[in-house]
C-alpha positions as CSV (number, residue, x, y, z in Angstrom):
1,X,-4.2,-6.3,-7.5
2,X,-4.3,-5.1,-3.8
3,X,-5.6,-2.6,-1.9
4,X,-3.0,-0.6,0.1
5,X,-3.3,2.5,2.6
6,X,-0.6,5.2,2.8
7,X,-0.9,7.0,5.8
8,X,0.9,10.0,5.1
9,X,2.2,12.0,8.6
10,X,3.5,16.0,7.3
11,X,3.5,19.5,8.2
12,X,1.6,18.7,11.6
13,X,-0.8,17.0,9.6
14,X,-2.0,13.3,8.9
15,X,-3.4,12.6,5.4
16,X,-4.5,9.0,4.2
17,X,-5.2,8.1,0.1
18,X,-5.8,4.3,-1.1
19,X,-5.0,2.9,-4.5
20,X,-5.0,-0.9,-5.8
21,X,-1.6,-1.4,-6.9
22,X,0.0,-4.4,-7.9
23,X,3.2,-4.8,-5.1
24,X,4.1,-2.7,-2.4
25,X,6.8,-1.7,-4.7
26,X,4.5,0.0,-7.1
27,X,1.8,1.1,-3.9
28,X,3.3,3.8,-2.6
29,X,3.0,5.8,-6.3
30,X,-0.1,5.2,-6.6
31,X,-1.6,6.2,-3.7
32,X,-0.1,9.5,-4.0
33,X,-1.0,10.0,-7.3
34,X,-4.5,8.9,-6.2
35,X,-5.0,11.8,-3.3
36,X,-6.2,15.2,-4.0
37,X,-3.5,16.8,-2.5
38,X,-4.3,20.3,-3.8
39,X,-4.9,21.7,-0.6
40,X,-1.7,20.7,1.1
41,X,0.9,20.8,-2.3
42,X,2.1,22.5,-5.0
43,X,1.9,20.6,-8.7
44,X,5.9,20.5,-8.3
45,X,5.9,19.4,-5.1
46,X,3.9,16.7,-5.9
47,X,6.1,15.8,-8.8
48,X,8.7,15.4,-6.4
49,X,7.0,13.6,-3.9
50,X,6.5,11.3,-6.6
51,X,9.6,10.8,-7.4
52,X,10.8,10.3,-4.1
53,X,8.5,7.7,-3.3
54,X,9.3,5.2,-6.4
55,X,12.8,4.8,-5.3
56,X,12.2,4.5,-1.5
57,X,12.8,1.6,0.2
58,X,9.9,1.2,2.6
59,X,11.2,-1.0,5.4
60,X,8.8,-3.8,7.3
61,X,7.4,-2.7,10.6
62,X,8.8,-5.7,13.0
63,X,5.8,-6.9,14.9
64,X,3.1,-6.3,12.3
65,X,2.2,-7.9,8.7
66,X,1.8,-6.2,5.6
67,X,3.1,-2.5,7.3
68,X,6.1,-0.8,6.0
69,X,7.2,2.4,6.7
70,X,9.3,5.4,5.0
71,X,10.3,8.9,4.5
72,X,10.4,11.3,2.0
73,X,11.2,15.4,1.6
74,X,8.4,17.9,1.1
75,X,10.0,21.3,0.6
76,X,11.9,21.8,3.9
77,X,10.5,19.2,6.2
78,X,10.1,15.4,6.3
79,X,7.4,13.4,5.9
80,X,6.8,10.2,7.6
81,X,5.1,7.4,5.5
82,X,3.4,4.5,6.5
83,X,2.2,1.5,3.5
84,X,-0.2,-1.2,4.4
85,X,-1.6,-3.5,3.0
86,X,-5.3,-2.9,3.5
87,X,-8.5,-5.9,3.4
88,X,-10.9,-4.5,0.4
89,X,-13.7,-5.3,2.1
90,X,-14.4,-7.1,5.9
């Protein structure tokens, strides 16, 4: 398993949750449903956030290893999402 950041940019806001996940594939989920997002969504928002995320394609930052980004929907705005693939410990 490896650790991976999502850095999470929404709403004017930047938010940042970890998980160990096994691919970057499966990373993105589990970050989110990793962060205590009850301050900044709704349980059904979430949901969706959720959903969203499993069937992105996060696309490979040219210029950088192990950084992809993406989007996703949160109500009426977008959220920018950045994945990387994070060192446990340096």
């Amino acid at each position: 398993m490896n650790l991976y950041t999502l850095v999470i940019d929404y709403d004017g806001g930047t938010y940042i949750c970890q998980a160990e996940a096994s691919s970057k594939v499966a990373a993105p989920v589990a970050c989110i449903e990793s962060w205590d997002s009850s301050s900044v969504l709704k349980k059904e928002t979430r949901s969706s956030l959720i959903e969203q995320v499993a069937s992105e394609e996060f696309t490979a930052i040219s210029g950088a290893s192990n950084v992809w980004c993406g989007c996703a929907n949160i109500g009426s705005g977008l959220a920018i999402l950045n994945l990387i693939q994070t060192v446990k410990n340096v």
